[in-house]
PAMIZA-173737 format. One record per atom (N, C-alpha, C, CB): atom name; residue in one letter; residue number from 1; x, y, z. Coordinates in nm, 3 decimals. Glycine has a CB too. Layout:
<rs>
vexfi:CA vexke:a marba:NUM px:X py:Y pz:Z
...
</rs>
This chain:
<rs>
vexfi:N vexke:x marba:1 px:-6.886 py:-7.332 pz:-16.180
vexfi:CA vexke:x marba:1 px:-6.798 py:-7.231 pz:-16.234
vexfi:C vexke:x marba:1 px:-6.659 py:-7.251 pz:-16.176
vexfi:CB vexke:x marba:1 px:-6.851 py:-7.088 pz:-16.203
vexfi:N vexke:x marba:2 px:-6.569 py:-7.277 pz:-16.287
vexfi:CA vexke:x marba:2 px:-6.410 py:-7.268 pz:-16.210
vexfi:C vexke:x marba:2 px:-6.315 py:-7.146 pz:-16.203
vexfi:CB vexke:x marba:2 px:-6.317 py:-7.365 pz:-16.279
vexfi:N vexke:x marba:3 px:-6.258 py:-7.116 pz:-16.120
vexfi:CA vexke:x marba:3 px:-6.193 py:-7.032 pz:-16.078
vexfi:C vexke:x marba:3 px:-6.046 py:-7.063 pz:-16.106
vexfi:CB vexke:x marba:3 px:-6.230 py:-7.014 pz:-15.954
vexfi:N vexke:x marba:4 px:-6.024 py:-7.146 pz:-16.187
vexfi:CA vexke:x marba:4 px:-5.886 py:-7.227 pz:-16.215
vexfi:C vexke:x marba:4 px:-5.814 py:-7.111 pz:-16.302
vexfi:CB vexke:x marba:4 px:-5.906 py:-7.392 pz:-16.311
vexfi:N vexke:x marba:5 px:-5.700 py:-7.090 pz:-16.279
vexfi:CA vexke:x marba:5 px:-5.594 py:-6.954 pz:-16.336
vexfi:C vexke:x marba:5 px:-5.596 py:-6.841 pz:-16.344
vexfi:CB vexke:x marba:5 px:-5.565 py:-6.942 pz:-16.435
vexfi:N vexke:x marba:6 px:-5.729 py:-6.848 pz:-16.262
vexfi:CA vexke:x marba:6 px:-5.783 py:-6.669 pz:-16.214
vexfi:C vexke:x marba:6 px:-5.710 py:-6.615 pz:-16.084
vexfi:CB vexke:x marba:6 px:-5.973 py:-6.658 pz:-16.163
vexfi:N vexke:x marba:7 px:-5.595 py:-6.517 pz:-16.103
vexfi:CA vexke:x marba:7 px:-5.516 py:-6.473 pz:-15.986
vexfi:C vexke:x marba:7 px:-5.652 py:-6.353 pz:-15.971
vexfi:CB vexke:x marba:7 px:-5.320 py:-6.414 pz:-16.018
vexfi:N vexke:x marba:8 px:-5.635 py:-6.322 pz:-15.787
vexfi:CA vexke:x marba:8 px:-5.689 py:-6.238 pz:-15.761
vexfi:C vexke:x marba:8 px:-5.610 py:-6.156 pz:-15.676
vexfi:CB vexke:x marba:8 px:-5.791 py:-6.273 pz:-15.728
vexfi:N vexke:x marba:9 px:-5.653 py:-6.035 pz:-15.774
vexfi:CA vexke:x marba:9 px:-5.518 py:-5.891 pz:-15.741
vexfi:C vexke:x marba:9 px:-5.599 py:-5.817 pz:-15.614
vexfi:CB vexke:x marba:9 px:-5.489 py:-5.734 pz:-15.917
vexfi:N vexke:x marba:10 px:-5.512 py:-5.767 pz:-15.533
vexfi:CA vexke:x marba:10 px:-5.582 py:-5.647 pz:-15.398
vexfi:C vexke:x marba:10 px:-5.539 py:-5.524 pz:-15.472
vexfi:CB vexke:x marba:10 px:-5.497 py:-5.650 pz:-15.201
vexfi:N vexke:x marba:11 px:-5.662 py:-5.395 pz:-15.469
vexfi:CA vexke:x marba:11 px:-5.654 py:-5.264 pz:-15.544
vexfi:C vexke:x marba:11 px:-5.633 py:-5.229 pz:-15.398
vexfi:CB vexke:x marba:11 px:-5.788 py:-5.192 pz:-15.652
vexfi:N vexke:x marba:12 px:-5.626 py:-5.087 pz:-15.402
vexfi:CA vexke:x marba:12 px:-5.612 py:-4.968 pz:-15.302
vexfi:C vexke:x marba:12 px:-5.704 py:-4.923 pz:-15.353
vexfi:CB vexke:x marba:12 px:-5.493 py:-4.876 pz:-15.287
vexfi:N vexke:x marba:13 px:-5.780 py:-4.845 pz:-15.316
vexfi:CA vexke:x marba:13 px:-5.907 py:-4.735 pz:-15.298
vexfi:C vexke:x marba:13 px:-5.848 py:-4.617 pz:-15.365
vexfi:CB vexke:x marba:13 px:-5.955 py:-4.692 pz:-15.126
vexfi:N vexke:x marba:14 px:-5.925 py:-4.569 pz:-15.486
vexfi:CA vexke:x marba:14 px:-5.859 py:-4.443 pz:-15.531
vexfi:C vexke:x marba:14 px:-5.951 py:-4.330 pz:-15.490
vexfi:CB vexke:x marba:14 px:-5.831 py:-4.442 pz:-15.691
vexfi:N vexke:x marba:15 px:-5.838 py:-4.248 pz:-15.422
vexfi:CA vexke:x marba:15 px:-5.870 py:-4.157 pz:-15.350
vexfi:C vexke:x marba:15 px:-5.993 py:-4.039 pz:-15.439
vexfi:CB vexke:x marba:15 px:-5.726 py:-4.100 pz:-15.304
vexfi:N vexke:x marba:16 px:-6.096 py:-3.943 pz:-15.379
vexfi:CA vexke:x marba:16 px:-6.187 py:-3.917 pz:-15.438
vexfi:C vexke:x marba:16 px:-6.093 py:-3.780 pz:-15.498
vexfi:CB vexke:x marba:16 px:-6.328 py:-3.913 pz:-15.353
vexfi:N vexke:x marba:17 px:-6.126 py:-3.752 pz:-15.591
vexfi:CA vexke:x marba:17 px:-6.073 py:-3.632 pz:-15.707
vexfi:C vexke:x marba:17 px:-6.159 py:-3.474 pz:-15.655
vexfi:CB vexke:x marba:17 px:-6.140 py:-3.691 pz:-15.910
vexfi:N vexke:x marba:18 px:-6.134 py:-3.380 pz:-15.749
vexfi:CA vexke:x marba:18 px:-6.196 py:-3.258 pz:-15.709
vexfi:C vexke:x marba:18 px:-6.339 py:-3.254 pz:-15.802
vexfi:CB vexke:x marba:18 px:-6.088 py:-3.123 pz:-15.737
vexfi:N vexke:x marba:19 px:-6.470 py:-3.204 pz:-15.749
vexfi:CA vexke:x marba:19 px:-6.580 py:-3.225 pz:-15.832
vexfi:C vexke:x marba:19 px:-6.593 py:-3.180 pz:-15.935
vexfi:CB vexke:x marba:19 px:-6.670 py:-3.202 pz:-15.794
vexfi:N vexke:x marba:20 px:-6.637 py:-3.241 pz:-16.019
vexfi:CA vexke:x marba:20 px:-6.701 py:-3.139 pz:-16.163
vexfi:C vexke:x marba:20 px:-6.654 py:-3.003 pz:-16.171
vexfi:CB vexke:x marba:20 px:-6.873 py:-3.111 pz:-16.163
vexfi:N vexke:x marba:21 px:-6.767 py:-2.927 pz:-16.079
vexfi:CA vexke:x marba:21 px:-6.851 py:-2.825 pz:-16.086
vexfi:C vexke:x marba:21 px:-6.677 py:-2.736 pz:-16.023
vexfi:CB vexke:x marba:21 px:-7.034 py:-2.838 pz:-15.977
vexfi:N vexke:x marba:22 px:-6.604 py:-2.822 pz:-15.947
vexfi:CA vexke:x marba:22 px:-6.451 py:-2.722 pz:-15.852
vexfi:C vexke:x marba:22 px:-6.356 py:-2.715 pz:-16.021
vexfi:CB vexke:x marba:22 px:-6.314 py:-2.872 pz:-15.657
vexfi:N vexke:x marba:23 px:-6.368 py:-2.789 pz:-16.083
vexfi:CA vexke:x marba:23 px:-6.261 py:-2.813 pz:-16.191
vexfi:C vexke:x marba:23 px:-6.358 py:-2.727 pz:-16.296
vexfi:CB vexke:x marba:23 px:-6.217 py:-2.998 pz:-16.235
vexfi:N vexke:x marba:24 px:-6.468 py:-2.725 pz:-16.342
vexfi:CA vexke:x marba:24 px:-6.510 py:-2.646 pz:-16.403
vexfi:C vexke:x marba:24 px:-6.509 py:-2.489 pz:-16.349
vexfi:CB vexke:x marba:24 px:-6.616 py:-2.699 pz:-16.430
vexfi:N vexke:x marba:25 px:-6.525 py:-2.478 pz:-16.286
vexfi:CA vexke:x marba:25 px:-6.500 py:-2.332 pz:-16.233
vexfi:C vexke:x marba:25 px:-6.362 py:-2.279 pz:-16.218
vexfi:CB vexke:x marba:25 px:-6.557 py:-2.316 pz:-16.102
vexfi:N vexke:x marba:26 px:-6.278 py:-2.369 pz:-16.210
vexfi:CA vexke:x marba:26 px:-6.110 py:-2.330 pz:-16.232
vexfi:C vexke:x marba:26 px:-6.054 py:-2.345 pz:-16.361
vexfi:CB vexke:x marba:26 px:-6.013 py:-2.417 pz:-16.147
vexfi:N vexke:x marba:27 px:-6.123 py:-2.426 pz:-16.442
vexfi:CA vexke:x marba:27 px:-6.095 py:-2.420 pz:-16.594
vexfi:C vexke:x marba:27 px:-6.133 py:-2.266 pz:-16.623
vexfi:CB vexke:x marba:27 px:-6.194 py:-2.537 pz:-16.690
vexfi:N vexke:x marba:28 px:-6.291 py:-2.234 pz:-16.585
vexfi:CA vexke:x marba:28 px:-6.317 py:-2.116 pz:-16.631
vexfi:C vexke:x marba:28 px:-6.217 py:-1.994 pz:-16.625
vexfi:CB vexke:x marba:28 px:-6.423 py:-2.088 pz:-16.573
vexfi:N vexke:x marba:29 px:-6.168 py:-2.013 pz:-16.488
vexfi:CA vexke:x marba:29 px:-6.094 py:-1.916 pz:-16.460
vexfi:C vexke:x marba:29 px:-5.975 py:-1.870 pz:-16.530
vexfi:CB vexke:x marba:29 px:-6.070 py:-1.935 pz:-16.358
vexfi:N vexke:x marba:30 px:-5.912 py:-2.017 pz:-16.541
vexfi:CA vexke:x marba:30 px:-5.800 py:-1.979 pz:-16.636
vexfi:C vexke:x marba:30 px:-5.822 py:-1.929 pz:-16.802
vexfi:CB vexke:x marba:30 px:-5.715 py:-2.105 pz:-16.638
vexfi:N vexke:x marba:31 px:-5.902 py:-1.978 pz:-16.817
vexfi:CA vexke:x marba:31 px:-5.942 py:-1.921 pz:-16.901
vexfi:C vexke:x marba:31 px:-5.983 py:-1.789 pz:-16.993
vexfi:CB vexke:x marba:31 px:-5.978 py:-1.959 pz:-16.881
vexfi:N vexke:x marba:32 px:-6.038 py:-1.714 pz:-16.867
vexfi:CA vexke:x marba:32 px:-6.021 py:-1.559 pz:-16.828
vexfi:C vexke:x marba:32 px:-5.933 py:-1.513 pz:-16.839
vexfi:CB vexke:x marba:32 px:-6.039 py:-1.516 pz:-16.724
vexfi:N vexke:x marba:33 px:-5.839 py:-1.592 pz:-16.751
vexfi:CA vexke:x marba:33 px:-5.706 py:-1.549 pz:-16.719
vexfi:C vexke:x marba:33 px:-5.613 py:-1.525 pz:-16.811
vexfi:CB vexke:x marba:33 px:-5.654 py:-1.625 pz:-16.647
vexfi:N vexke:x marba:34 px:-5.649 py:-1.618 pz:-16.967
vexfi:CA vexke:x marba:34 px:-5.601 py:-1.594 pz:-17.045
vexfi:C vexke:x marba:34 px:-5.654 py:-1.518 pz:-17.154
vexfi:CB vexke:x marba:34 px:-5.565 py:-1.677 pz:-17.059
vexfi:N vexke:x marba:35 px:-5.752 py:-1.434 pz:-17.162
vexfi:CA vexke:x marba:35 px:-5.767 py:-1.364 pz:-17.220
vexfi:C vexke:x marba:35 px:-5.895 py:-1.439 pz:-17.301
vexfi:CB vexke:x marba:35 px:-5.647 py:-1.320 pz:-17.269
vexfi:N vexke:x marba:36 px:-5.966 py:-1.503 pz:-17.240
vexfi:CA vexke:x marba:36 px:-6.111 py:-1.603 pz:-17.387
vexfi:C vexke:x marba:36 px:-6.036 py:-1.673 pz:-17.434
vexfi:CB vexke:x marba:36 px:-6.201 py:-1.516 pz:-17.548
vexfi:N vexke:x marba:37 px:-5.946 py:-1.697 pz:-17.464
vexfi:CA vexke:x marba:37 px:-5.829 py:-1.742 pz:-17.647
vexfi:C vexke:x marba:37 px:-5.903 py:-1.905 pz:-17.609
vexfi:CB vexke:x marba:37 px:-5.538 py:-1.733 pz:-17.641
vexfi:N vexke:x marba:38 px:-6.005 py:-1.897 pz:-17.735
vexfi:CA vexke:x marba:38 px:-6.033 py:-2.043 pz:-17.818
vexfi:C vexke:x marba:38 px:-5.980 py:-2.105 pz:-17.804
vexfi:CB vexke:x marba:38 px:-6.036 py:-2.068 pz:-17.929
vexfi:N vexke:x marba:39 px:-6.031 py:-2.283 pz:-17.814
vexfi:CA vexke:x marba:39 px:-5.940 py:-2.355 pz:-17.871
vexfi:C vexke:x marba:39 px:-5.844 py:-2.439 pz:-17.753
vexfi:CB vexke:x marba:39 px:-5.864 py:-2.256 pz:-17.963
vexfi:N vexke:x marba:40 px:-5.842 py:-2.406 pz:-17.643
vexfi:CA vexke:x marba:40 px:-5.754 py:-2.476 pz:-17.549
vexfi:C vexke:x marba:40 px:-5.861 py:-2.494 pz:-17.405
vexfi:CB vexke:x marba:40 px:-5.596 py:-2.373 pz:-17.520
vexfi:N vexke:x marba:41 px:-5.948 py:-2.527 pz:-17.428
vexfi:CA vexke:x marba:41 px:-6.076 py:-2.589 pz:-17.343
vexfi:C vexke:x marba:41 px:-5.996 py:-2.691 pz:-17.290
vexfi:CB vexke:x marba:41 px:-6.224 py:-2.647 pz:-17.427
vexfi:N vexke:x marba:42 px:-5.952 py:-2.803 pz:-17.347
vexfi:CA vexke:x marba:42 px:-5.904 py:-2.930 pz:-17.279
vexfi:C vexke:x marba:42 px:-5.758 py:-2.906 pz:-17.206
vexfi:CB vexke:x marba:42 px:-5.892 py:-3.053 pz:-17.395
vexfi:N vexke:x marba:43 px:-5.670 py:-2.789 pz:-17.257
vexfi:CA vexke:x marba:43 px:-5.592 py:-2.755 pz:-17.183
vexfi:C vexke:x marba:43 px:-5.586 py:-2.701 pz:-17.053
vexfi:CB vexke:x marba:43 px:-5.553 py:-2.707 pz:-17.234
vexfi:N vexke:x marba:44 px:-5.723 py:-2.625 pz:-17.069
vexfi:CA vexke:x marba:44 px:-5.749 py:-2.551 pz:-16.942
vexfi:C vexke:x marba:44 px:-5.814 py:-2.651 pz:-16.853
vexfi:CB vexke:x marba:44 px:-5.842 py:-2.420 pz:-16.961
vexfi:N vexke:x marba:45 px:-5.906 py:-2.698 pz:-16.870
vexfi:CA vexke:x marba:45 px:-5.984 py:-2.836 pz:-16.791
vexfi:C vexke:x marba:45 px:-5.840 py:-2.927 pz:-16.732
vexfi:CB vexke:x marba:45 px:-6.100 py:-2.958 pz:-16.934
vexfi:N vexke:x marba:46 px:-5.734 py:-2.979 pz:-16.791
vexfi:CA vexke:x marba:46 px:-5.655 py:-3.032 pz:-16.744
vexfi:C vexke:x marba:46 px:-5.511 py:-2.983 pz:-16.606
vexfi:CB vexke:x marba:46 px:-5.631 py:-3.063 pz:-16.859
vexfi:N vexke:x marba:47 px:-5.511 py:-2.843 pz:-16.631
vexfi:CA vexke:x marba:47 px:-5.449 py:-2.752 pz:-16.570
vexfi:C vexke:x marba:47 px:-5.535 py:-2.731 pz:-16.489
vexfi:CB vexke:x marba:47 px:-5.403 py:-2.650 pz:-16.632
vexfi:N vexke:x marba:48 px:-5.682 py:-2.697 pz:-16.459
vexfi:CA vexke:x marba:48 px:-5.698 py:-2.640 pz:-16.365
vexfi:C vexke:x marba:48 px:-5.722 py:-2.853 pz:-16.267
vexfi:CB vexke:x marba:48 px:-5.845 py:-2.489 pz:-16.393
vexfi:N vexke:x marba:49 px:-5.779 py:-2.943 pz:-16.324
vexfi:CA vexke:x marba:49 px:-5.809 py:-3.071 pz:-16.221
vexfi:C vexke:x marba:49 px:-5.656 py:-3.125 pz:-16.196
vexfi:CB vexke:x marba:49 px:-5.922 py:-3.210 pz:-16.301
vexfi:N vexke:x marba:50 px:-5.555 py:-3.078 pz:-16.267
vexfi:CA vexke:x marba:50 px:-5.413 py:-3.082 pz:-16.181
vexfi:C vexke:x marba:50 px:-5.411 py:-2.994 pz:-16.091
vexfi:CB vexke:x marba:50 px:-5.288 py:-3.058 pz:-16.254
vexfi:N vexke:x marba:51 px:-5.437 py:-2.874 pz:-16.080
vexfi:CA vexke:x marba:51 px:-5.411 py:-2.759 pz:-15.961
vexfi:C vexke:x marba:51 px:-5.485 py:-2.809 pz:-15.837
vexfi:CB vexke:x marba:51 px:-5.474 py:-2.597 pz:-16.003
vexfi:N vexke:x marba:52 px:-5.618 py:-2.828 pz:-15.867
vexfi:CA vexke:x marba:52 px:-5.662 py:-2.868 pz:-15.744
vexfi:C vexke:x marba:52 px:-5.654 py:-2.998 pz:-15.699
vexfi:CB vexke:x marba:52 px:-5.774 py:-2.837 pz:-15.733
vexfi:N vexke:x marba:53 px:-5.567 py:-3.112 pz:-15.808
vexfi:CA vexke:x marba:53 px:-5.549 py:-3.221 pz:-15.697
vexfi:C vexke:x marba:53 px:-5.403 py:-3.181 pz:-15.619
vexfi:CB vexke:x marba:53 px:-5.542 py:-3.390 pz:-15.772
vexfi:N vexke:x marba:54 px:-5.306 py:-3.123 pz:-15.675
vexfi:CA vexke:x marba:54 px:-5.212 py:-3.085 pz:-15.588
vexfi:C vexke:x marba:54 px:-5.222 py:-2.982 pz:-15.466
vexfi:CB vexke:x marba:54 px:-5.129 py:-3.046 pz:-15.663
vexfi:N vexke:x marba:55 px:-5.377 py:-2.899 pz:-15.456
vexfi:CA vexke:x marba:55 px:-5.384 py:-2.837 pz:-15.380
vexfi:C vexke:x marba:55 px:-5.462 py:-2.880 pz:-15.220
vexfi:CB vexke:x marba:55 px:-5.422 py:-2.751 pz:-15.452
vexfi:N vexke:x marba:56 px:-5.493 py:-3.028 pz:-15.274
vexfi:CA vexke:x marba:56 px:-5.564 py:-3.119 pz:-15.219
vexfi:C vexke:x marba:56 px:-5.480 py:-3.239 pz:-15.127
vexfi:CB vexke:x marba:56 px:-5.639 py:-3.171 pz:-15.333
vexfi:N vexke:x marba:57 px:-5.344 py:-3.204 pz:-15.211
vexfi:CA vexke:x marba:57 px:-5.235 py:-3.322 pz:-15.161
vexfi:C vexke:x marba:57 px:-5.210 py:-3.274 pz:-15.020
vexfi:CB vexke:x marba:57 px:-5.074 py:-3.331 pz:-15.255
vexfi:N vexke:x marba:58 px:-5.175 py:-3.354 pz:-14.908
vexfi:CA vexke:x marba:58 px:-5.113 py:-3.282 pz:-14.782
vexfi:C vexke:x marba:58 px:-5.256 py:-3.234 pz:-14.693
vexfi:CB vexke:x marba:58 px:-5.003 py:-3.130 pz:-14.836
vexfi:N vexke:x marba:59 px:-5.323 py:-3.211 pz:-14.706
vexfi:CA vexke:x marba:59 px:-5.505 py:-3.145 pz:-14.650
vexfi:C vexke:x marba:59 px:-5.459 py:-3.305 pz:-14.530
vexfi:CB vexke:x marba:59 px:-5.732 py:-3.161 pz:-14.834
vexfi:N vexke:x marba:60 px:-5.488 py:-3.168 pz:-14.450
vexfi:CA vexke:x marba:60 px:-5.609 py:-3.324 pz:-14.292
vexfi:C vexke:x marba:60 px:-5.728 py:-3.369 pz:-14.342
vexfi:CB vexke:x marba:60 px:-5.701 py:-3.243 pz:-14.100
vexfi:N vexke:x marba:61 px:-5.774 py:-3.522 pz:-14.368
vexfi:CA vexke:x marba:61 px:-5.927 py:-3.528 pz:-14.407
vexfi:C vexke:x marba:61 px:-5.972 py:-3.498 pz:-14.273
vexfi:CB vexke:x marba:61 px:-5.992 py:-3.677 pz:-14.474
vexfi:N vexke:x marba:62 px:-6.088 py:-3.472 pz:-14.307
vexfi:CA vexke:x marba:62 px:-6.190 py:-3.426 pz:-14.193
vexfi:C vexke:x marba:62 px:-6.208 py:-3.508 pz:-14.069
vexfi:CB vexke:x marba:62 px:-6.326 py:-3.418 pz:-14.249
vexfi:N vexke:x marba:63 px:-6.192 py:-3.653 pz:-14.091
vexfi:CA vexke:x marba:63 px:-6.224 py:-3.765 pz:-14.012
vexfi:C vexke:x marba:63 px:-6.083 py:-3.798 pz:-13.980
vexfi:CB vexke:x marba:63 px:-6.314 py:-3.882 pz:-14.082
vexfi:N vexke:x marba:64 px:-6.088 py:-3.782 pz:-13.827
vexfi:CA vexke:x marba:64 px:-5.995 py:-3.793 pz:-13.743
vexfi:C vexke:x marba:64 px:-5.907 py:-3.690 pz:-13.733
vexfi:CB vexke:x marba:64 px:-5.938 py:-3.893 pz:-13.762
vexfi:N vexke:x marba:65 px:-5.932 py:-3.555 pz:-13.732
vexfi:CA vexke:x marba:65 px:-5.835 py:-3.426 pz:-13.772
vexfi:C vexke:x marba:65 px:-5.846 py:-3.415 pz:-13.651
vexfi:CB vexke:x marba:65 px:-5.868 py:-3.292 pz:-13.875
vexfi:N vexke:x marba:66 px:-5.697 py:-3.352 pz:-13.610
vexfi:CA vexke:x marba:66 px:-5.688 py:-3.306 pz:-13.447
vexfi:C vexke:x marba:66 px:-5.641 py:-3.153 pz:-13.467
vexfi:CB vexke:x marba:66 px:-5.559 py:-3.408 pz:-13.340
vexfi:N vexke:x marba:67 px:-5.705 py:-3.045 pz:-13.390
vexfi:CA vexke:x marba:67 px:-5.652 py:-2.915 pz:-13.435
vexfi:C vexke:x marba:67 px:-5.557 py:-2.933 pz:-13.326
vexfi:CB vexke:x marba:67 px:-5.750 py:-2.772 pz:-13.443
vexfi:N vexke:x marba:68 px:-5.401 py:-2.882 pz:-13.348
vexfi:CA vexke:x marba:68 px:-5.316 py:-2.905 pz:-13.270
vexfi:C vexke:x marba:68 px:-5.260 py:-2.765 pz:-13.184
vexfi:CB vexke:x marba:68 px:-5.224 py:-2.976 pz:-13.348
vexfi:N vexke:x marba:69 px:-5.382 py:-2.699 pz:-13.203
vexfi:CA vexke:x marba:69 px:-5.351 py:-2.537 pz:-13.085
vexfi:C vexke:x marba:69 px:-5.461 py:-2.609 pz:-12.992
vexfi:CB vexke:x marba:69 px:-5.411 py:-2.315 pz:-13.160
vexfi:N vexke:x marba:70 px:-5.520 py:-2.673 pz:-12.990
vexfi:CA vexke:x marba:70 px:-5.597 py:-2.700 pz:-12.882
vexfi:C vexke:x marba:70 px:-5.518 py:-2.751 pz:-12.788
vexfi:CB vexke:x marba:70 px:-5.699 py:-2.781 pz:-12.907
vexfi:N vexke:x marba:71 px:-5.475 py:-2.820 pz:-12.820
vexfi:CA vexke:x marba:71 px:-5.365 py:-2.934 pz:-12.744
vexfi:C vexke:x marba:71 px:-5.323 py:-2.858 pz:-12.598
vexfi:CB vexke:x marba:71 px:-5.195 py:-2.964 pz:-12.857
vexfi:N vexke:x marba:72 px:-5.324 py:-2.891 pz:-12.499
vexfi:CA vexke:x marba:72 px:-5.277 py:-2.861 pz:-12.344
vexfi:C vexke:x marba:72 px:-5.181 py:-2.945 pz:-12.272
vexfi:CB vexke:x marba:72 px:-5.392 py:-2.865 pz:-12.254
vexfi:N vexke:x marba:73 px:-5.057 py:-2.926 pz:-12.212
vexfi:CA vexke:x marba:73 px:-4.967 py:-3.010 pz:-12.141
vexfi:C vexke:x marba:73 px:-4.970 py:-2.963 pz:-12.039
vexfi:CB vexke:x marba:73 px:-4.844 py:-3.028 pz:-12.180
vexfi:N vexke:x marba:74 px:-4.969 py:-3.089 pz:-11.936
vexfi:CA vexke:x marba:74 px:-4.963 py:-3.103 pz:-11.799
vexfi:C vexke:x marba:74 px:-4.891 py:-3.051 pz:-11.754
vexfi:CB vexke:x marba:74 px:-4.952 py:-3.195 pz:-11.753
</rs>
């Protein structure tokens, strides 16, 4: 097998999204929020998995988080 003119690209890791079940339950909401009104399911699904990735932006991941009131100087 040749590998002749095959460039090989480096990805970055795409970061994990908000689950199903977090984006379905915030679709719902807005939804409510707007009164039931038909018809804009995919609007709401899209508004609410934008809200929570921006609410997600900036977060300490869990691994390697330092709470910084702990912190003590000599």
């Amino acid at each position: 097998m040749s590998t002749k003119g095959r460039k090989t690209v480096a990805t970055e890791a795409i970061p994990p999204g908000p689950s199903h079940d977090a984006i379905a339950k915030r679709a719902y909401e807005i939804w409510l929020g707007r009164g039931g009104e038909p018809g804009r399911e995919v609007e709401n699904w899209l508004e609410a998995e934008r809200e929570l990735r921006e609410a997600s932006k900036g977060r300490p991941k869990a691994k390697g988080r330092r709470d910084r009131g702990s912190h003590v100087e000599a």
